[in-house]
mmCIF file as Biopython writes it, N, C-alpha, C and O atoms, coordinates in Angstrom:
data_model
#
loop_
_atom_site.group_PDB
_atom_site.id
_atom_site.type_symbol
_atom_site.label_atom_id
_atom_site.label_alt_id
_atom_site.label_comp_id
_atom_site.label_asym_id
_atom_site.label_entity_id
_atom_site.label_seq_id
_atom_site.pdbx_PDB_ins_code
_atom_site.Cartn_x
_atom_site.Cartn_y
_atom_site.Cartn_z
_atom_site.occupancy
_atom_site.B_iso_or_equiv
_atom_site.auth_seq_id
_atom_site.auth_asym_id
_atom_site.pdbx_PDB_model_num
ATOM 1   N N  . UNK A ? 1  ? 0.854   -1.189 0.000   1.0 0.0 1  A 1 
ATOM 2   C CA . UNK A ? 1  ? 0.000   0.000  0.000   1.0 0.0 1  A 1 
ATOM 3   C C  . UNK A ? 1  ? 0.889   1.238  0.000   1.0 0.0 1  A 1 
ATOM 4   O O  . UNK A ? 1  ? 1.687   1.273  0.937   1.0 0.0 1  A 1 
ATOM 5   N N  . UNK A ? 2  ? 0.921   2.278  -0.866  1.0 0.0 2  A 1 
ATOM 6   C CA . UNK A ? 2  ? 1.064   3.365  -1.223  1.0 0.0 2  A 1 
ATOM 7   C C  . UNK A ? 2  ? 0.787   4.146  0.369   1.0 0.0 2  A 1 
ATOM 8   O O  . UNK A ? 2  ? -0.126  3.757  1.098   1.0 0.0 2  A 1 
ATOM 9   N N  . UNK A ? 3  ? 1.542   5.070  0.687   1.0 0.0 3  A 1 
ATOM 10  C CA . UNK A ? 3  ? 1.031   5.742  2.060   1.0 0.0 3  A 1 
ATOM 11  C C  . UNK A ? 3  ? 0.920   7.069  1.542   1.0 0.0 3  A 1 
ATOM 12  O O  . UNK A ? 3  ? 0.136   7.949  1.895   1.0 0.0 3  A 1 
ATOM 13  N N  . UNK A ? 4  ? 1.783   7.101  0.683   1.0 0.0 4  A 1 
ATOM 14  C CA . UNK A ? 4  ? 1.581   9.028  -0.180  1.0 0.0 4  A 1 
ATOM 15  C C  . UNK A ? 4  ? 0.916   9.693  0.247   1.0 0.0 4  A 1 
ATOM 16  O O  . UNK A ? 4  ? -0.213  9.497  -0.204  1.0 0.0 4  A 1 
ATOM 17  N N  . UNK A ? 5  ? 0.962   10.657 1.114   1.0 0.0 5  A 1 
ATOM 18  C CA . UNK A ? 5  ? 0.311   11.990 1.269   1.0 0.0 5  A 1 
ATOM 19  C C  . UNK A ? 5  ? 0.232   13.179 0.227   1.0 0.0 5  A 1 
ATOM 20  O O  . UNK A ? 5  ? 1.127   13.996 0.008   1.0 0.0 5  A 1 
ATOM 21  N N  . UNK A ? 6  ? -0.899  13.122 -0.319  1.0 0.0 6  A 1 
ATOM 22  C CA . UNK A ? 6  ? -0.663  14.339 -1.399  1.0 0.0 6  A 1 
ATOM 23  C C  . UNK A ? 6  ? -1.575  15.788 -1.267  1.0 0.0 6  A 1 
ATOM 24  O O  . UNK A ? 6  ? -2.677  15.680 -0.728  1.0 0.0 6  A 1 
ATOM 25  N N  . UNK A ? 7  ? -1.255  16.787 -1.622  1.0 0.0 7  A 1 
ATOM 26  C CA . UNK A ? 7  ? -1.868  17.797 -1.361  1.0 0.0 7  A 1 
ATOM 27  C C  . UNK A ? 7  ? -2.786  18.163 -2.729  1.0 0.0 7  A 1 
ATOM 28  O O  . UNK A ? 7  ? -2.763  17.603 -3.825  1.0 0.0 7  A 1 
ATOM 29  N N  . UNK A ? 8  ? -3.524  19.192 -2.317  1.0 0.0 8  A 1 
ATOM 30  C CA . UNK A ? 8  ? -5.014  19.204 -3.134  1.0 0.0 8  A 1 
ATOM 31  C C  . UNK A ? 8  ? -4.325  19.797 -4.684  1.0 0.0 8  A 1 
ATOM 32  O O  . UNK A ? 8  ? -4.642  19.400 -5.805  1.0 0.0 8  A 1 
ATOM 33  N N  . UNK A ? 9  ? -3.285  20.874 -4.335  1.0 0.0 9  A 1 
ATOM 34  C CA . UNK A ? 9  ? -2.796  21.513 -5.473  1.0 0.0 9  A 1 
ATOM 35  C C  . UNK A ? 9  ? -1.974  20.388 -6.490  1.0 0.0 9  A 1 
ATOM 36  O O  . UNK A ? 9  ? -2.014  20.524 -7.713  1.0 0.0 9  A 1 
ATOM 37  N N  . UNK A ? 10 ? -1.241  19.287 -5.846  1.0 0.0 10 A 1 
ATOM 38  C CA . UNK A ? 10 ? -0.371  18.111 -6.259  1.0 0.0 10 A 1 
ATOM 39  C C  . UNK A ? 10 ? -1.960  17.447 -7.064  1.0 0.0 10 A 1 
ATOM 40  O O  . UNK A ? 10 ? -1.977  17.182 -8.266  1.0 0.0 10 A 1 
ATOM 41  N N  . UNK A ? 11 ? -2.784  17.324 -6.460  1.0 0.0 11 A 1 
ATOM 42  C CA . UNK A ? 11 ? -4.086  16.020 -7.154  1.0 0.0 11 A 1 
ATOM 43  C C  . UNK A ? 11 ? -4.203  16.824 -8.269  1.0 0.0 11 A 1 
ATOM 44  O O  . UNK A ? 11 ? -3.981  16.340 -9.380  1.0 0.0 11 A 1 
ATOM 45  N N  . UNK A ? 12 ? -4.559  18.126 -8.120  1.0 0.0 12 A 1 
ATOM 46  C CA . UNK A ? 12 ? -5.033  18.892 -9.233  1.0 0.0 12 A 1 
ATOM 47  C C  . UNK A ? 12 ? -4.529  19.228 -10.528 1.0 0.0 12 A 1 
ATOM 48  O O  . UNK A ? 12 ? -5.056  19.545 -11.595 1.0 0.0 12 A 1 
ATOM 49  N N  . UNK A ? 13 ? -3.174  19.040 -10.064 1.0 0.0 13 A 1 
ATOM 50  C CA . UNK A ? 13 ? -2.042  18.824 -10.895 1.0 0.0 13 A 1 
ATOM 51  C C  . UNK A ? 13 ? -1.671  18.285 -12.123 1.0 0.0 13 A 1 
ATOM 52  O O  . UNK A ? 13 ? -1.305  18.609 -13.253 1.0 0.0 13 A 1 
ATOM 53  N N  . UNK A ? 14 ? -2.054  16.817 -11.052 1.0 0.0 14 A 1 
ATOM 54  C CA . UNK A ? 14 ? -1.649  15.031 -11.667 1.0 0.0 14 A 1 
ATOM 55  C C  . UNK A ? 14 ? -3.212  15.185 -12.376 1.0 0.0 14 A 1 
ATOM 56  O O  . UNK A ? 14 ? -3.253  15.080 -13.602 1.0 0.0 14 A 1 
ATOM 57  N N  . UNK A ? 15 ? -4.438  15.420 -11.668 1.0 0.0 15 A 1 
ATOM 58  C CA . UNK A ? 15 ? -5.611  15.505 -12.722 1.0 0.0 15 A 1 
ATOM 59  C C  . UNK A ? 15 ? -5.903  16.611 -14.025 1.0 0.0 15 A 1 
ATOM 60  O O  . UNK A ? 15 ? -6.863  16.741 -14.785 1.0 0.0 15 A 1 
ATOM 61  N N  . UNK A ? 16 ? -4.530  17.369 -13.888 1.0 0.0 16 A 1 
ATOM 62  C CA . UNK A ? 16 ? -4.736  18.164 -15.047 1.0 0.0 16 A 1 
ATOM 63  C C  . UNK A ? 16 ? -5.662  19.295 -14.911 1.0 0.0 16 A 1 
ATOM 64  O O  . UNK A ? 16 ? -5.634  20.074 -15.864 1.0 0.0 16 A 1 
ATOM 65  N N  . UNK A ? 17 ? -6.609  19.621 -13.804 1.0 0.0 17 A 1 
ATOM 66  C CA . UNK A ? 17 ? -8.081  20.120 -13.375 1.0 0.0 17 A 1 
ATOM 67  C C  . UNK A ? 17 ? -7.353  21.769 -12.496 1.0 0.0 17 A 1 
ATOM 68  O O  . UNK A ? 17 ? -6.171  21.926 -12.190 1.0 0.0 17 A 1 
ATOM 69  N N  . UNK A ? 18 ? -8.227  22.543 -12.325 1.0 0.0 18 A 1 
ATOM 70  C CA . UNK A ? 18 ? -7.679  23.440 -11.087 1.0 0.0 18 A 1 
ATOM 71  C C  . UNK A ? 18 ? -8.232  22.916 -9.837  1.0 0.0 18 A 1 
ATOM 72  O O  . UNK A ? 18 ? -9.116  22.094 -9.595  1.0 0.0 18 A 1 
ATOM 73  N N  . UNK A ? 19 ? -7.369  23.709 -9.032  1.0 0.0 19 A 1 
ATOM 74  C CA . UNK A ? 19 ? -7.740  23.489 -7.351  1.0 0.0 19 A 1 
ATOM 75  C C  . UNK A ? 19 ? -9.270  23.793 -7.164  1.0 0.0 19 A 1 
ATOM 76  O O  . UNK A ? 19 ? -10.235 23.152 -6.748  1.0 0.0 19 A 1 
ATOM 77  N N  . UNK A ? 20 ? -9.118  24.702 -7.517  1.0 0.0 20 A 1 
ATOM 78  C CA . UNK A ? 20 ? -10.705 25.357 -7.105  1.0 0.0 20 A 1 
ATOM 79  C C  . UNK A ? 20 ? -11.674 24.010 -7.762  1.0 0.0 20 A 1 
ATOM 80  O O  . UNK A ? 20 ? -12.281 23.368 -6.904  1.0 0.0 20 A 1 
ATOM 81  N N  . UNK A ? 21 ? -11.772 23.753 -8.593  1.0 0.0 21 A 1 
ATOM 82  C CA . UNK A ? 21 ? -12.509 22.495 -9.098  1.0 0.0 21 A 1 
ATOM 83  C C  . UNK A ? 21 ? -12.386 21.179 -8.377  1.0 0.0 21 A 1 
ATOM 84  O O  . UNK A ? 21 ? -13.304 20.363 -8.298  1.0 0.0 21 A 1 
ATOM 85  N N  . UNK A ? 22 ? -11.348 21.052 -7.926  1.0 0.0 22 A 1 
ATOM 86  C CA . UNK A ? 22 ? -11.181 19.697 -6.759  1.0 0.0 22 A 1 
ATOM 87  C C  . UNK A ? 22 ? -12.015 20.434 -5.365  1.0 0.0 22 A 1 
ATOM 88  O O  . UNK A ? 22 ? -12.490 19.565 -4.634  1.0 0.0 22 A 1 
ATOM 89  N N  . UNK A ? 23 ? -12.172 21.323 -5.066  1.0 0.0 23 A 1 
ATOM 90  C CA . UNK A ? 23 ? -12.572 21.345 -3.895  1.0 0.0 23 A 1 
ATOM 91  C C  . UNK A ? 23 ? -14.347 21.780 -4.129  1.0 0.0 23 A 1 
ATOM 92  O O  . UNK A ? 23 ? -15.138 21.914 -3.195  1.0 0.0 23 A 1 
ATOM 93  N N  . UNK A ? 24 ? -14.662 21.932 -5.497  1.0 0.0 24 A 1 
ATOM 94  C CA . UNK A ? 24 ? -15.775 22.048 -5.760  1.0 0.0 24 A 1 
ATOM 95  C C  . UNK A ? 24 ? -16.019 20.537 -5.870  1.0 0.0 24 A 1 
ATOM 96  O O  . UNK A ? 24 ? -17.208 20.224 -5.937  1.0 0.0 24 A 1 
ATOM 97  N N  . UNK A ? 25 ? -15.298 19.736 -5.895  1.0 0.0 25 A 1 
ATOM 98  C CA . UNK A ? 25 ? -15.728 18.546 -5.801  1.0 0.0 25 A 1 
ATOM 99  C C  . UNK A ? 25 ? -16.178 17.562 -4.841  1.0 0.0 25 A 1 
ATOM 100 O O  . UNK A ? 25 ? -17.056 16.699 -4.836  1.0 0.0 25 A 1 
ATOM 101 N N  . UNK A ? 26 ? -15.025 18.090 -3.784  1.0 0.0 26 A 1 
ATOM 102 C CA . UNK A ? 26 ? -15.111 18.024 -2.443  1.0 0.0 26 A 1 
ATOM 103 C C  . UNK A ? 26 ? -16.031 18.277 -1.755  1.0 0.0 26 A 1 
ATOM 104 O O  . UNK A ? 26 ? -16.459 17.484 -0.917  1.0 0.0 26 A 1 
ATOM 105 N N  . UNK A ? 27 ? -16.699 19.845 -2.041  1.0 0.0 27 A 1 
ATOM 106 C CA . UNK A ? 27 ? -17.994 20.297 -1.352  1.0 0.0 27 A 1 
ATOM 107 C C  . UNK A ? 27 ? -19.362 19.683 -2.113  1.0 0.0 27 A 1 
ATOM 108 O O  . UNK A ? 27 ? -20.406 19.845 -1.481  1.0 0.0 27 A 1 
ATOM 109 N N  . UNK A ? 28 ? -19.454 19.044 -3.315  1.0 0.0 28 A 1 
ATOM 110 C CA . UNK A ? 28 ? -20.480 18.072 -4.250  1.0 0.0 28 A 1 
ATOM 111 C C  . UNK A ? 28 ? -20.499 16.616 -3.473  1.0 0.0 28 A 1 
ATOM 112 O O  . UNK A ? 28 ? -21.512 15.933 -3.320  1.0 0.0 28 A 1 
ATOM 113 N N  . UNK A ? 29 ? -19.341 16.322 -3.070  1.0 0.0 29 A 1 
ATOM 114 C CA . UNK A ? 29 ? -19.264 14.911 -2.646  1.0 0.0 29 A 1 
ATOM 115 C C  . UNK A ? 29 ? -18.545 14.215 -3.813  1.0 0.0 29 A 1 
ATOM 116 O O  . UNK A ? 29 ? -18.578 12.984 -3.821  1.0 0.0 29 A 1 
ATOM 117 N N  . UNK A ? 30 ? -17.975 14.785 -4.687  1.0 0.0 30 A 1 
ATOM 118 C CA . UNK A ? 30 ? -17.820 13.832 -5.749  1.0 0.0 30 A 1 
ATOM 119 C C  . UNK A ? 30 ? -15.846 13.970 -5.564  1.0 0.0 30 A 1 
ATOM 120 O O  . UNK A ? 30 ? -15.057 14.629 -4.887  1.0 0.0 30 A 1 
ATOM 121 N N  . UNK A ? 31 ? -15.785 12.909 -6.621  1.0 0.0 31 A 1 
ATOM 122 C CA . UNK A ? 31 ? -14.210 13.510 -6.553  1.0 0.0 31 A 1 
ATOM 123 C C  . UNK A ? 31 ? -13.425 11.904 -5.797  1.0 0.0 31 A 1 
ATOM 124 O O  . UNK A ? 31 ? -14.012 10.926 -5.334  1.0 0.0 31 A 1 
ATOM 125 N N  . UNK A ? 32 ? -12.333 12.096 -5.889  1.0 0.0 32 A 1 
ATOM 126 C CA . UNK A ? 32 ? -11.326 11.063 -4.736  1.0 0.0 32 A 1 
ATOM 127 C C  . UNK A ? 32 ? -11.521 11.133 -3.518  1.0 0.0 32 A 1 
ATOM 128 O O  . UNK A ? 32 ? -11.731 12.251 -3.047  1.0 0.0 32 A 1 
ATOM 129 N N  . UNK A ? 33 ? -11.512 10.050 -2.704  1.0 0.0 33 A 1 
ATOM 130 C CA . UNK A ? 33 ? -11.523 10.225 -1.381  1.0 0.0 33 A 1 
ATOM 131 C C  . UNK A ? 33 ? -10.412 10.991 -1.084  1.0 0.0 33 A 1 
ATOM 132 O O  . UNK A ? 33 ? -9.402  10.942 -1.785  1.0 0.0 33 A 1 
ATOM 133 N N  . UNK A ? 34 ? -10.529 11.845 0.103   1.0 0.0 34 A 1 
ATOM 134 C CA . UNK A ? 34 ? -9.667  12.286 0.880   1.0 0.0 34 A 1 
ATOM 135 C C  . UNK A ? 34 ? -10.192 12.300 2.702   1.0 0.0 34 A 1 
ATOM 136 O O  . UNK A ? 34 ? -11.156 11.973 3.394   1.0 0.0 34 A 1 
ATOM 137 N N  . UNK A ? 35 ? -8.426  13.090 2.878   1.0 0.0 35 A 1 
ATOM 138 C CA . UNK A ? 35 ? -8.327  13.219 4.551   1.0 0.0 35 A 1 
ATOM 139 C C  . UNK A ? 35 ? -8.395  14.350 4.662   1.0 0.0 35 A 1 
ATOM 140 O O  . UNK A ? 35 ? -7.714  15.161 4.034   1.0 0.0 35 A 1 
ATOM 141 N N  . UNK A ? 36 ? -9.386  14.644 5.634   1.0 0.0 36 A 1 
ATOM 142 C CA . UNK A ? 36 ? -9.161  16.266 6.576   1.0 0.0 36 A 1 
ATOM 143 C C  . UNK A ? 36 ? -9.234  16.041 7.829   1.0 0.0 36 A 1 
ATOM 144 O O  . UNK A ? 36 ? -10.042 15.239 8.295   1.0 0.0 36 A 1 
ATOM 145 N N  . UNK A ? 37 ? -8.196  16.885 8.717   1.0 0.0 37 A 1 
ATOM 146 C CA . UNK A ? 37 ? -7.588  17.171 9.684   1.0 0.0 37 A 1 
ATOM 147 C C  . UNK A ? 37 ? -8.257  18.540 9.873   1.0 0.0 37 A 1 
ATOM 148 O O  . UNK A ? 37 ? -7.401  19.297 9.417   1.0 0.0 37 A 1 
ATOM 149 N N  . UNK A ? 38 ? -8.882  19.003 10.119  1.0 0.0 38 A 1 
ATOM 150 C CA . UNK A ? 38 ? -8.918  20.241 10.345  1.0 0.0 38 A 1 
ATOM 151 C C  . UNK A ? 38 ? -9.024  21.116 9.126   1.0 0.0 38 A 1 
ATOM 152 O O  . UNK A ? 38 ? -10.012 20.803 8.461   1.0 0.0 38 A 1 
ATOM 153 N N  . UNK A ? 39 ? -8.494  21.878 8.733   1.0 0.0 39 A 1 
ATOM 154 C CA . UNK A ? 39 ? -8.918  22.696 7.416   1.0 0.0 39 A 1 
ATOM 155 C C  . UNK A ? 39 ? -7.403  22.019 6.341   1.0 0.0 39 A 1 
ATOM 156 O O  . UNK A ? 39 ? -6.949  22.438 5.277   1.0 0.0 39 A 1 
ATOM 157 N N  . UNK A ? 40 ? -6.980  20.843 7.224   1.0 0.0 40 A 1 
ATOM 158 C CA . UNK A ? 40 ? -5.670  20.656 6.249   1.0 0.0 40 A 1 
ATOM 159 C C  . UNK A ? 40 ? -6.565  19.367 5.302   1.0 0.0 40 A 1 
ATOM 160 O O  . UNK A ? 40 ? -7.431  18.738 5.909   1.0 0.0 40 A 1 
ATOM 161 N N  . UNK A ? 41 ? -6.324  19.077 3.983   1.0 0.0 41 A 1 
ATOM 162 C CA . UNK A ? 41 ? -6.882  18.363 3.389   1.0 0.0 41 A 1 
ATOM 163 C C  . UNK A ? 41 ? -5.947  17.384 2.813   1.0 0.0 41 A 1 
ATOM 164 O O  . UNK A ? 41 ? -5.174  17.976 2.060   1.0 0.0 41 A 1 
ATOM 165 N N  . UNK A ? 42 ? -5.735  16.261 2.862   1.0 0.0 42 A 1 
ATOM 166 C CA . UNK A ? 42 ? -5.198  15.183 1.944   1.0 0.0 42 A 1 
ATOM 167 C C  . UNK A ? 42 ? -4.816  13.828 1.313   1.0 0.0 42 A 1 
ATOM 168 O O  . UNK A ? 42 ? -4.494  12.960 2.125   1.0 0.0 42 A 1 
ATOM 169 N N  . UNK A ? 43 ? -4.798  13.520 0.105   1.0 0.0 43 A 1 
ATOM 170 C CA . UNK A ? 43 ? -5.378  12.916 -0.859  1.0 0.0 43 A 1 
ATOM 171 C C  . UNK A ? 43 ? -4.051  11.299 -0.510  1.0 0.0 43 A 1 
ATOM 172 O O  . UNK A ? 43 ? -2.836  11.479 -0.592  1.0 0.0 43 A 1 
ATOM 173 N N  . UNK A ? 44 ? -4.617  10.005 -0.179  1.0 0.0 44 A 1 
ATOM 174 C CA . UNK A ? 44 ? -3.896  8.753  -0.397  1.0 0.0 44 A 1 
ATOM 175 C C  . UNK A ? 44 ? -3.647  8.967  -1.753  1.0 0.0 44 A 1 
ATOM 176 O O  . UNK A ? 44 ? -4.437  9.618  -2.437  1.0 0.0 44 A 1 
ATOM 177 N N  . UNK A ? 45 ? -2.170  8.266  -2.411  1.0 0.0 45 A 1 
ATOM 178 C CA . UNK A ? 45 ? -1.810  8.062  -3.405  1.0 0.0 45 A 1 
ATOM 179 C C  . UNK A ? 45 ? -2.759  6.903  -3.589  1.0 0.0 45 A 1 
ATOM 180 O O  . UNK A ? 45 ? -3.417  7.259  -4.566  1.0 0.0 45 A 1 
ATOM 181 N N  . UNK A ? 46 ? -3.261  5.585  -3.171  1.0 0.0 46 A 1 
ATOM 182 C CA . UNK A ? 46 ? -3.652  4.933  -3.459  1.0 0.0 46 A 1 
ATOM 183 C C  . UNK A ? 46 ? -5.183  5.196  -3.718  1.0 0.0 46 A 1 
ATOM 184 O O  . UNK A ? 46 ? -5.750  4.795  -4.734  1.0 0.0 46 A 1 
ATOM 185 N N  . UNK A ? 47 ? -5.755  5.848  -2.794  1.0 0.0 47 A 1 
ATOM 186 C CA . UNK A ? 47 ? -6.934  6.477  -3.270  1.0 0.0 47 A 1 
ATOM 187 C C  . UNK A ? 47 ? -7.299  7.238  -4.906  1.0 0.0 47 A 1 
ATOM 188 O O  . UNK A ? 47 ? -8.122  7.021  -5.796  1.0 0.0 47 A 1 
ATOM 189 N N  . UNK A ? 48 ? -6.351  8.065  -4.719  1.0 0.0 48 A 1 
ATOM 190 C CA . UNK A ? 48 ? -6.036  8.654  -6.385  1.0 0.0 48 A 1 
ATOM 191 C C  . UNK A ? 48 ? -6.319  7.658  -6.950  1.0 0.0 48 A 1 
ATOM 192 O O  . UNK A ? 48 ? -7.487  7.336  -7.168  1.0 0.0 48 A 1 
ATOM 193 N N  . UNK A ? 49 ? -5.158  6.869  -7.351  1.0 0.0 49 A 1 
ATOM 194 C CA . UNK A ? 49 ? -5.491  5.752  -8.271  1.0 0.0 49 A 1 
ATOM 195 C C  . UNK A ? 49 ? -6.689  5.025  -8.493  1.0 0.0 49 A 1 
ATOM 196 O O  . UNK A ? 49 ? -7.023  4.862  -9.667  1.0 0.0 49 A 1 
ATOM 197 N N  . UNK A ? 50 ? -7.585  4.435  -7.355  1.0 0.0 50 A 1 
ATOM 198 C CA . UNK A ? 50 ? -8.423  3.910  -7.351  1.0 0.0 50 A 1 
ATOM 199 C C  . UNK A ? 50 ? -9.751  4.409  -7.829  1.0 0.0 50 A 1 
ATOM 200 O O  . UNK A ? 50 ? -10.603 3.772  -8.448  1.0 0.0 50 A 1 
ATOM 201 N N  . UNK A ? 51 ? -9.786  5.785  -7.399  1.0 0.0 51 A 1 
ATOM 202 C CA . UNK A ? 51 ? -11.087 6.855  -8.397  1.0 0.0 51 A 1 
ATOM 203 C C  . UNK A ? 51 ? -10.619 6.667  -9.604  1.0 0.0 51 A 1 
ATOM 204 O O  . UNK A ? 51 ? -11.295 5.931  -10.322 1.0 0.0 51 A 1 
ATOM 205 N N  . UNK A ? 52 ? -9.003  7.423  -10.340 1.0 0.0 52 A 1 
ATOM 206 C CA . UNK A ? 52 ? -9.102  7.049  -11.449 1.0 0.0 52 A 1 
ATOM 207 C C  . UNK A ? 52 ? -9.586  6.402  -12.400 1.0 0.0 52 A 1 
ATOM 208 O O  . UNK A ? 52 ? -10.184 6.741  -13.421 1.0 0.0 52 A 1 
ATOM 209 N N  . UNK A ? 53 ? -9.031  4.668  -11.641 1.0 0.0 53 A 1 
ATOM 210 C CA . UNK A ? 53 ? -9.359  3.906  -12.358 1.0 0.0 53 A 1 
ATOM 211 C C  . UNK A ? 53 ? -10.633 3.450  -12.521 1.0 0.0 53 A 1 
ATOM 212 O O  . UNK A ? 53 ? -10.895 2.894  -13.587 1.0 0.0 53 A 1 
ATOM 213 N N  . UNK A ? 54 ? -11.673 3.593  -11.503 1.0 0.0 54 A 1 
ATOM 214 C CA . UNK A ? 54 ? -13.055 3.721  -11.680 1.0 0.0 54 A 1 
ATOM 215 C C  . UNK A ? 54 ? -13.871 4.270  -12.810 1.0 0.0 54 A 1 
ATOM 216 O O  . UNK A ? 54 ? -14.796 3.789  -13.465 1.0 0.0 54 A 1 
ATOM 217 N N  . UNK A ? 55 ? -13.254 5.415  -12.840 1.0 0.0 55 A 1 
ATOM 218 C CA . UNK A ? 55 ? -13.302 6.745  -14.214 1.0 0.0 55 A 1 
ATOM 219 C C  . UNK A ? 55 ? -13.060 6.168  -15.737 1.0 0.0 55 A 1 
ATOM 220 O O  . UNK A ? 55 ? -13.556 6.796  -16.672 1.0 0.0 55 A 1 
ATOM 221 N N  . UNK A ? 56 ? -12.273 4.933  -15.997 1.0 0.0 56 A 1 
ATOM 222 C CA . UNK A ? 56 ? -11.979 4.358  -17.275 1.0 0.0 56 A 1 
ATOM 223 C C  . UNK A ? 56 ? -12.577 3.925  -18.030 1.0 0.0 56 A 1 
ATOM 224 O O  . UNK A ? 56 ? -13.070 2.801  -17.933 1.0 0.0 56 A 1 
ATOM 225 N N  . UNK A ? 57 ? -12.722 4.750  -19.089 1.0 0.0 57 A 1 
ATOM 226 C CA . UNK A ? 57 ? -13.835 4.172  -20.078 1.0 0.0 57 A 1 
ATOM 227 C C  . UNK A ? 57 ? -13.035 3.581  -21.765 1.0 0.0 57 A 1 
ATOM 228 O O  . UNK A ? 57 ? -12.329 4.046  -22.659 1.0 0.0 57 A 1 
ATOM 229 N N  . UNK A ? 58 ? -13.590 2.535  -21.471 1.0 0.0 58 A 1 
ATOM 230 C CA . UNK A ? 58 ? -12.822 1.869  -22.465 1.0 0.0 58 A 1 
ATOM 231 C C  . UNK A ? 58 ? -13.289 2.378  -24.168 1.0 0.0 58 A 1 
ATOM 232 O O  . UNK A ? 58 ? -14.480 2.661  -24.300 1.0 0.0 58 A 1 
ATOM 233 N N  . UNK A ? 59 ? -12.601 2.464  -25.132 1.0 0.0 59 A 1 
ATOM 234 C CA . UNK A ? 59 ? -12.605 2.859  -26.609 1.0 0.0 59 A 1 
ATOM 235 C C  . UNK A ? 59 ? -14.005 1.872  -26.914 1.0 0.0 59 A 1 
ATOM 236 O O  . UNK A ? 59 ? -14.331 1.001  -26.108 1.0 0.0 59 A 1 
ATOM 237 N N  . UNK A ? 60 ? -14.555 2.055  -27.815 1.0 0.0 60 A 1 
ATOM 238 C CA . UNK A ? 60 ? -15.405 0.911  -28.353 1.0 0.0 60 A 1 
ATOM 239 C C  . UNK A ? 60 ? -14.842 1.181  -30.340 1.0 0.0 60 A 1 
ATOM 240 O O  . UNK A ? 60 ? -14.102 2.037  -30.824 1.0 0.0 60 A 1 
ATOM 241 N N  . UNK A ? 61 ? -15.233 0.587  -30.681 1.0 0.0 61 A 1 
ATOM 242 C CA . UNK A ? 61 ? -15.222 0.496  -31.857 1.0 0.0 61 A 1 
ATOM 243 C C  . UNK A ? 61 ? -16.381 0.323  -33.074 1.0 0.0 61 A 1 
ATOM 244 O O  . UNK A ? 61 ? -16.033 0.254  -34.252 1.0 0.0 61 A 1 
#
């Protein structure tokens, strides 16, 4: 297991997306799981992955 601590600006990053849109996601419910501590927020590397890959939509032909 991946322990990666990542921050919201790092997810937003790696998703290509802005911050402000991850945390609009956050406040929708939608989005990667994450951790909050208090107003600190952040994202399992393994979590990442696992929304991702949820998200995969295969080509059809």
């Amino acid at each position: 297991m991946n322990t990666q601590l990542m921050t919201p600006d790092e997810v937003a990053d790696h998703l290509r997306i802005s911050p402000d849109t991850l945390a609009n996601w956050r406040y929708l419910g939608k989005g990667p799981a994450y951790v909050r501590q208090g107003r600190i927020v952040r994202y399992h590397a393994d979590a990442l992955a696992a929304w991702f890959s949820t998200h995969e939509v295969s080509a059809s032909a």
